[in-house]
C-alpha positions as a printed NumPy array, in Angstrom:
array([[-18.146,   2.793,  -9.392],
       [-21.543,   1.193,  -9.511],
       [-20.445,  -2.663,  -8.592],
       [-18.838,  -0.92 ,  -5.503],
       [-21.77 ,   1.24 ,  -4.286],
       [-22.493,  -1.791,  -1.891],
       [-19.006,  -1.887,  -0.717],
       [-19.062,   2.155,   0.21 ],
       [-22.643,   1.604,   1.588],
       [-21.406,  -0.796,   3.912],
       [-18.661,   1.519,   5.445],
       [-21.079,   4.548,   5.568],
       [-23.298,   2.432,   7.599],
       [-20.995,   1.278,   9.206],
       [-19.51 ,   4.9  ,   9.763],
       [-23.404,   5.751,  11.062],
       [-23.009,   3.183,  13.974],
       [-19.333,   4.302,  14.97 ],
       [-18.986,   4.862,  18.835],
       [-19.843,   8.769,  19.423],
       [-16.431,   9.551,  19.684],
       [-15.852,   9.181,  15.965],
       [-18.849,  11.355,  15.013],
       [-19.493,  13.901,  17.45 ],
       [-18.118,  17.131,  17.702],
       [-14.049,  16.695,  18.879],
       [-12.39 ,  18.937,  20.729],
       [ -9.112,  19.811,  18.174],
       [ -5.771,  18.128,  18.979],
       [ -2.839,  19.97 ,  19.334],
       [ -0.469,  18.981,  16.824],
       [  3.14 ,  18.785,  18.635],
       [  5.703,  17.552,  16.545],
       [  9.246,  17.038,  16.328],
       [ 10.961,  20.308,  14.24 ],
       [ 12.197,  17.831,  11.59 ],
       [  8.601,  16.457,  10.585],
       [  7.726,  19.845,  10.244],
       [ 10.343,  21.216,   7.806],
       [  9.475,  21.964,   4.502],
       [ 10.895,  20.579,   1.861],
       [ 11.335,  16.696,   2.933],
       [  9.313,  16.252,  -0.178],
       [  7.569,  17.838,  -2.779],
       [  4.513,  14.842,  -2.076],
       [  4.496,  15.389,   1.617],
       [  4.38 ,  19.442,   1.543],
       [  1.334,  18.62 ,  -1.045],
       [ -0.429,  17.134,   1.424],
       [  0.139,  18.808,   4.463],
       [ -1.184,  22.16 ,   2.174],
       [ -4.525,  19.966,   1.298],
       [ -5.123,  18.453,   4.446],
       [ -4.136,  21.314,   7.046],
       [ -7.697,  22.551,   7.335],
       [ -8.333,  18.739,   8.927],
       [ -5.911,  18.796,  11.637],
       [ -9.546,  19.685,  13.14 ],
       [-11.498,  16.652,  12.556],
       [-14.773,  18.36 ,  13.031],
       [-13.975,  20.206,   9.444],
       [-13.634,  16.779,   7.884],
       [-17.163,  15.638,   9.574],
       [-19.109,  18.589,   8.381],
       [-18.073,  19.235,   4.834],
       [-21.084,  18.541,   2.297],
       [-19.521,  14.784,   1.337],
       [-18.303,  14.084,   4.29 ],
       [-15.164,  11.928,   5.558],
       [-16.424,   8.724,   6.55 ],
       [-14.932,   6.233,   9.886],
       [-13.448,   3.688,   7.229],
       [-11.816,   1.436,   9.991],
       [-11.349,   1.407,  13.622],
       [ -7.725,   1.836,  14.658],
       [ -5.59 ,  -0.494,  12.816],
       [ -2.414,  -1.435,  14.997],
       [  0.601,  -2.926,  13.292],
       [  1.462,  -6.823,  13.172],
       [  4.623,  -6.27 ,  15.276],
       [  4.995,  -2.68 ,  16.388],
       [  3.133,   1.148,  15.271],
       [  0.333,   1.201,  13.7  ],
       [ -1.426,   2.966,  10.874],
       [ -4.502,   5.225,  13.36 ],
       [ -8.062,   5.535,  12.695],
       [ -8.778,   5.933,   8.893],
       [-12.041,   8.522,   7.349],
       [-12.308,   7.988,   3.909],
       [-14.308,   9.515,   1.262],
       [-15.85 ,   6.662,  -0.951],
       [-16.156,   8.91 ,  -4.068],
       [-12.372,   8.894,  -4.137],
       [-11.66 ,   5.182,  -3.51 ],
       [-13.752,   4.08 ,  -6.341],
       [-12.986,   6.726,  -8.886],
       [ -9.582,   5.105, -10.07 ],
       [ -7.512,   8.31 ,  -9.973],
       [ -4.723,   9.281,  -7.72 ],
       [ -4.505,  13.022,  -7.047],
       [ -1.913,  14.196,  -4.633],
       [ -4.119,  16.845,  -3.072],
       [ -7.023,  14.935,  -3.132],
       [ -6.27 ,  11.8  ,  -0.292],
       [ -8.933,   9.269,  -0.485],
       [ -8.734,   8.875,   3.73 ],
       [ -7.549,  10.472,   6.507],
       [ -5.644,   9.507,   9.405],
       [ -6.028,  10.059,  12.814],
       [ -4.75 ,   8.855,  16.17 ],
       [ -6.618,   8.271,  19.567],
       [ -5.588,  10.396,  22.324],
       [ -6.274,  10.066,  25.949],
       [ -8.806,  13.008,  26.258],
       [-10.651,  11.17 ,  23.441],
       [ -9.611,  13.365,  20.827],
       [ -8.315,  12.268,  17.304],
       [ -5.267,  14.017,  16.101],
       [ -4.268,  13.792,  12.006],
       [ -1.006,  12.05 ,  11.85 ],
       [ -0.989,  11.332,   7.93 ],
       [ -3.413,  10.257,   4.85 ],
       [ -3.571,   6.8  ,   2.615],
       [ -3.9  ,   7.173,  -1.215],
       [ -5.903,   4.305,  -2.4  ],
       [ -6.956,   2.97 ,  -5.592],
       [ -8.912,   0.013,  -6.592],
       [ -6.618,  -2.368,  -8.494],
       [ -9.038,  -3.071, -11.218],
       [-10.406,   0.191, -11.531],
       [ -6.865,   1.181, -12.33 ],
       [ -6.312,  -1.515, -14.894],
       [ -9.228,  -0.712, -16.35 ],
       [ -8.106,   3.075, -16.989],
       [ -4.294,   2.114, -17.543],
       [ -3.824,  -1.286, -19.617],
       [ -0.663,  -1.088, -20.115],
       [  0.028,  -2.899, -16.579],
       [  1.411,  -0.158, -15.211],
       [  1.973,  -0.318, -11.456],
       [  0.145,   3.11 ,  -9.8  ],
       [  2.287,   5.924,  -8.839],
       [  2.599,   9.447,  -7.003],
       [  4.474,  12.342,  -7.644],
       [  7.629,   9.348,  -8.431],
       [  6.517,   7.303,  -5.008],
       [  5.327,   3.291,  -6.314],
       [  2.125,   1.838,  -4.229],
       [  1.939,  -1.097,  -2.326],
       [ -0.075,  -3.496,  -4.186],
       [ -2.447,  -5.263,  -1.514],
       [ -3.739,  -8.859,  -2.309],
       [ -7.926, -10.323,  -2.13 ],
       [ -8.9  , -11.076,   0.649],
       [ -7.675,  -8.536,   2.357],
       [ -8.58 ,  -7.167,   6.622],
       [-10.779,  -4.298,   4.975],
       [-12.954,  -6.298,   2.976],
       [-11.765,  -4.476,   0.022],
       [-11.185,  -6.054,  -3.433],
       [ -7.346,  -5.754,  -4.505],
       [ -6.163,  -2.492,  -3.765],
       [ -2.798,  -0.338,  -4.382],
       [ -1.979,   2.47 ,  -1.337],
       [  0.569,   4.445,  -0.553],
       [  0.835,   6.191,   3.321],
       [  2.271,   9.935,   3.357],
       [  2.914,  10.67 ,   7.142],
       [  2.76 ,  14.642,   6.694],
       [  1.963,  15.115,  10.195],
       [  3.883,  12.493,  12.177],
       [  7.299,  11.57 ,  11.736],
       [  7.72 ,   7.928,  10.732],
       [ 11.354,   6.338,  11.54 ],
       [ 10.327,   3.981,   9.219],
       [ 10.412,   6.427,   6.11 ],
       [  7.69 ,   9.37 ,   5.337],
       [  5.708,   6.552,   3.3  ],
       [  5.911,   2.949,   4.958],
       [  2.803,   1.582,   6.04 ],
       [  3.043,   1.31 ,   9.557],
       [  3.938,   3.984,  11.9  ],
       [  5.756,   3.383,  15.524],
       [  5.349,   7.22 ,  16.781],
       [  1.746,   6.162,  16.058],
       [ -0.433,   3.761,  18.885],
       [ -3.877,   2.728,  18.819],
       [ -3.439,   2.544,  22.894],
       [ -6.207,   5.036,  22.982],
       [ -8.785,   3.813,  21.237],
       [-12.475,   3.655,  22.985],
       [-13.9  ,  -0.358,  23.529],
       [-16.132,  -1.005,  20.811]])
């Protein structure tokens, strides 16, 4: 964890700097889905998370707990189409080379027009060498049965190699519950930087 307190210092600066929107107090989103990304029992990973991340669907929880969710990234549109939303993570988690399906290691939220930020989903992330280092048998990270996506140095966070895995619990995804990119999700609203 220590050779990536720099790293995690970085992104809570950065996170102290974020336009007002991302810190200051948010008036809640209201969560309107469609009736099948709501029903229980699509999978045992996604009701997991929707029953540890509920309390967030208010961002303002996430902002005031006593670690508080950081603004990892602004909001990261897709290469073609959808896009993945505005990601708070909590460094301890990142760098702590477990995966824990009721412990995300971000949050993430989508831009609305009355500058709100609504919780679509979360990212489990885990540093690729942290989890060799626990796991040397090579073994490729998984959750609850669901494989990560193993992402490559250098990398558009300015993260070292990196396995995630996307759970949309609060959005549906056409493109499957955990694919990276989301096209029910837009970065359309996002406040100039």
């Amino acid at each position: 964890m220590k050779r990536y307190s720099q790293l995690f210092a970085a992104v809570a600066t950065a996170a102290l700097v974020a336009p007002p929107y991302a810190l200051a107090q948010l008036p809640s989103a209201q969560h309107s889905h469609d009736s099948s990304s709501e029903k229980k029992g699509t999978s045992p990973l996604i009701d997991k998370v929707r029953a540890a991340t509920a309390r967030y669907l208010d961002i303002n929880v996430a902002l005031n707990e006593p670690e508080p969710w950081v603004r990892g990234t602004p909001c990261v549109s897709g290469p073609n189409s959808g896009a993945m939303g505005v990601h708070f993570i909590k460094p301890s988690r990142v760098g702590d080379g477990v995966l824990n399906a009721n412990e995300p290691e971000a949050l993430i939220y989508e831009p609305l027009p009355n500058g709100a930020l609504r919780l679509v989903g979360v990212e489990f992330i885990v540093l690729a060498g942290d989890w060799a280092a626990r796991h040397p048998d090579g073994s490729t990270p998984a959750l609850d049965g669901h494989l990560t996506n193993y992402v490559g140095a250098p990398n558009r966070y300015g993260l070292p190699a990196f396995y995630e895995l996307h759970v949309w619990a609060w959005e549906h995804n056409p493109n499957g519950s955990f694919a990276d990119w989301n096209t029910q999700v837009s970065c359309d609203n996002q406040p100039a930087e």
